[in-house]
C-alpha positions as CSV (number, residue, x, y, z in Angstrom):
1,X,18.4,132.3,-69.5
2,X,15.0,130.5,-68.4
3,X,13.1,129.5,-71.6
4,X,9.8,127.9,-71.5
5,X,9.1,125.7,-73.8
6,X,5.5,124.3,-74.8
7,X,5.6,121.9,-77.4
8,X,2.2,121.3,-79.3
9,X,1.3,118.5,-76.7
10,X,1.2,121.7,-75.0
11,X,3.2,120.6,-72.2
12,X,5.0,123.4,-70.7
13,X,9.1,122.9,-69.5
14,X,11.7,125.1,-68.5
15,X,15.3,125.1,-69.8
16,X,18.3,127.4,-69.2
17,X,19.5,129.1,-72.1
18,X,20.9,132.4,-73.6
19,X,18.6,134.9,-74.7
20,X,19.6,136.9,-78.1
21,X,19.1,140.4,-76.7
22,X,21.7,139.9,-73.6
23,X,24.0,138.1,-75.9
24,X,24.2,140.8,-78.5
25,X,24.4,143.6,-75.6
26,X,27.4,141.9,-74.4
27,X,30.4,142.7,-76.0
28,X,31.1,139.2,-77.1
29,X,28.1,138.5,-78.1
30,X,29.1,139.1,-81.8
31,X,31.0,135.6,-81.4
32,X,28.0,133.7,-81.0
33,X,27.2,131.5,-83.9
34,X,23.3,131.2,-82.8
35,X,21.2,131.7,-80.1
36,X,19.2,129.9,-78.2
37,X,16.3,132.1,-78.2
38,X,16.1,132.3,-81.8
39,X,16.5,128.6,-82.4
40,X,13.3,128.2,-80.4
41,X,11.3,130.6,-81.6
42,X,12.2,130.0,-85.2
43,X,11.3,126.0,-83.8
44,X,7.6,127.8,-82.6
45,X,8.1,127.5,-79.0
46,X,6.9,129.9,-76.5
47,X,10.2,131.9,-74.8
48,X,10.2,133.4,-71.9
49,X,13.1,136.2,-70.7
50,X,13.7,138.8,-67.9
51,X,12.8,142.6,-69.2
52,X,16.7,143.2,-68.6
53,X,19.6,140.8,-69.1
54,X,22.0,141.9,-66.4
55,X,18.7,141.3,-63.8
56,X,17.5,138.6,-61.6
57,X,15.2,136.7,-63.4
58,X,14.1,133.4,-62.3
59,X,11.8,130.8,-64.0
60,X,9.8,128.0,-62.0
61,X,8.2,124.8,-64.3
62,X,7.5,121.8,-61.7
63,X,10.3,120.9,-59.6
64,X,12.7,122.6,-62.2
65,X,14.3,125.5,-61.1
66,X,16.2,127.7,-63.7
67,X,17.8,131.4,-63.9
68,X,18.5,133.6,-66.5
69,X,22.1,135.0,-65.6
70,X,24.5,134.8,-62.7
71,X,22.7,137.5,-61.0
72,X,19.7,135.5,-60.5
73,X,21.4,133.3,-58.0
74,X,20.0,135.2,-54.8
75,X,16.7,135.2,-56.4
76,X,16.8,131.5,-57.3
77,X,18.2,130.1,-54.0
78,X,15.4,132.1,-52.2
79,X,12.3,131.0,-54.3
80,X,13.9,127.5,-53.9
81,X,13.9,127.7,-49.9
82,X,10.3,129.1,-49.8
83,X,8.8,127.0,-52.2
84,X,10.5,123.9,-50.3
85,X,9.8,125.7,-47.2
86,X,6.2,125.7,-48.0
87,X,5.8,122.4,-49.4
88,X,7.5,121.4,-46.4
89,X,5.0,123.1,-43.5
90,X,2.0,121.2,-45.3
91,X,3.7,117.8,-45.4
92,X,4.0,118.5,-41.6
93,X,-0.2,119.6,-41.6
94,X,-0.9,116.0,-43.4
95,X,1.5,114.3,-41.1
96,X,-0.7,116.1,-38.1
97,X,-4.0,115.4,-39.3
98,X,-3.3,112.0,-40.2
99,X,-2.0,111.3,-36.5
100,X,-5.1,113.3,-35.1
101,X,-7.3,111.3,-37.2
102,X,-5.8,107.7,-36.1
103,X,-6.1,108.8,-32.6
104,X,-9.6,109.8,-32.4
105,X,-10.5,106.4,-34.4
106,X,-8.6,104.3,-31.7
107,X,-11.1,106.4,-28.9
């Protein structure tokens, strides 16, 4: 489960973690001592969940990549690659312009 978390410094982070709802819709879930989600928000932290637990949901904080069930592996693998893929193709841009620019100085 991707929580976010923002502490009264009101600095936002992202954690894995399981959300009450899917834990008590799976049949184990009456096992469960605690959950995460309701530790949090009983601590007054913001927590965020996919609509459905058995969906892809994928959370995205930084460079820290979380997701909220096994299912959310395509899902997180993909926003991974483009998000790298992205960052990526403008490092290449600044590499360019920075080359472009030296060249036309040494003119």
């Amino acid at each position: 489960m991707a929580g976010l978390l923002r502490r009264r410094t009101g600095c936002p982070r992202s954690l894995p973690g399981a959300a009450a709802g899917g834990g008590k819709l799976n049949a184990f879930g009456w096992k469960a001592k605690w959950y995460l989600q309701d530790t949090l928000e009983e601590a007054g932290i913001e927590y965020r969940k996919g609509r459905l637990p058995p969906r892809p949901f994928v959370e995205v904080d930084g460079m820290l990549y979380t997701g909220q069930t096994p299912q959310s592996a395509d899902a997180l693998a993909a926003r991974i690659l483009a998000d790298f893929s992205r960052e990526h193709a403008r490092d290449a841009r600044a590499v360019r312009l920075v080359a472009q620019a030296g060249g036309a100085a040494g003119m």
